[in-house]
C-alpha positions, 0 to 999 in steps of 0.5 A, a space after each residue: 276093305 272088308 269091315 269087321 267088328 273088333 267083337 268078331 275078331 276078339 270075343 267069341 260070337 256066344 259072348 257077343 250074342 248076350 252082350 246087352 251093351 249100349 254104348 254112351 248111355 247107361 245100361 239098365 242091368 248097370 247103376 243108374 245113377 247119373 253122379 256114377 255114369 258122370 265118373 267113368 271113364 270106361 268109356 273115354 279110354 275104349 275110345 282112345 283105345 279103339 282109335 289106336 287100333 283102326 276102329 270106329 263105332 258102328 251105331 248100327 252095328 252096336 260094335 267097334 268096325 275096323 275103318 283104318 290100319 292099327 298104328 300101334 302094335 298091341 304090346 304099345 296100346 297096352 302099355 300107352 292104356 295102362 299110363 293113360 289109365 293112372 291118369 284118366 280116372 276119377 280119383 283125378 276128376 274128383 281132385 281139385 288142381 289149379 290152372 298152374 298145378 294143371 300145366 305142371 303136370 301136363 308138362 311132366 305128361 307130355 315130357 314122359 309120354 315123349 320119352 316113352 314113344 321115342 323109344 319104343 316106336 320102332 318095337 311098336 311098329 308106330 310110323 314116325 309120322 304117326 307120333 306127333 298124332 299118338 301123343 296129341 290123342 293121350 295128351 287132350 284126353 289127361 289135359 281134359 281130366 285135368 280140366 274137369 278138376 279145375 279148381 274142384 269143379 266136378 266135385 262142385 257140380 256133382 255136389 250141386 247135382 246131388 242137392 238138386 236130386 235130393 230136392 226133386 225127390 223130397 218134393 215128389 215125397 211130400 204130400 202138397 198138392 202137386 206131389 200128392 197128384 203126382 204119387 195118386 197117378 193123376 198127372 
């Protein structure tokens, strides 16, 4: 099979040439800043994306390679994507659920997510024995959303990761011995 990079097949090679994309860290073009980096979700939902269309990322090639057949047609990743999307994002991360709150609401993913593939597999061209796989993908990728916002802990972690930035940056600010050093460049 011959391996060619979704950026091949979709985006024309002048676009790709000046893309400074660095995948699973953050760009230095982008904000830096980590409590922003730690609420997107950019990057789970291309991967989940991606996998349902064959491809794999290449740390070499810094691009999608195509490694299996697509088991879903693009009409069916796009509307799948777009009820992904209403689920995985920060507004859910930053929310506060318990661990009942959070099955109830896995249930209801779960029965609709059921509902929607049933009905559609066949217009999408999905395999029947491809459905159980599809479901399992979108479901633990909710489920771990849900997770992150058990009993408010992302915003508790991100408040604490705010306070210790805060911290570092008014000690490296004050003029105590080993922040005047470190602002005169001896350290």
């Amino acid at each position: 099979m011959i391996q060619e990079s979704y950026h091949e097949q979709h985006v024309p090679m002048s676009e790709v040439q000046n893309e400074t994309y660095v995948r699973g860290m953050m760009n230095q073009q982008q904000d830096s800043s980590f409590l922003i980096f730690q609420l997107q979700t950019d990057e789970i939902l291309e991967e989940i994306e991606m996998n349902l269309r064959g491809f794999d990322w290449s740390p070499t090639k810094k691009d999608w390679v195509s490694k299996r057949i697509q088991i879903i047609n693009d009409e069916g990743i796009s509307i799948l994507m777009t009820i992904l999307k209403s689920e995985v994002n920060k507004t859910k991360i930053l929310s506060e659920f318990d661990e009942e709150e959070i099955s109830k609401i896995m249930q209801e993913f779960e029965i609709n997510l059921i509902d929607i593939i049933s009905a559609k597999y066949i217009d999408w061209g999905v395999d029947y024995n491809y459905l159980s796989s599809i479901r399992i993908m979108l479901g633990n990728a909710v489920n771990a959303t849900y997770k992150r916002a058990l009993d408010g802990g992302e915003r508790k972690f991100l408040k604490g990761d705010v306070r210790r930035v805060e911290s570092f940056s008014e000690r490296e600010r004050s003029p105590g011995i080993l922040g005047g050093m470190l602002n005169k460049g001896k350290w």
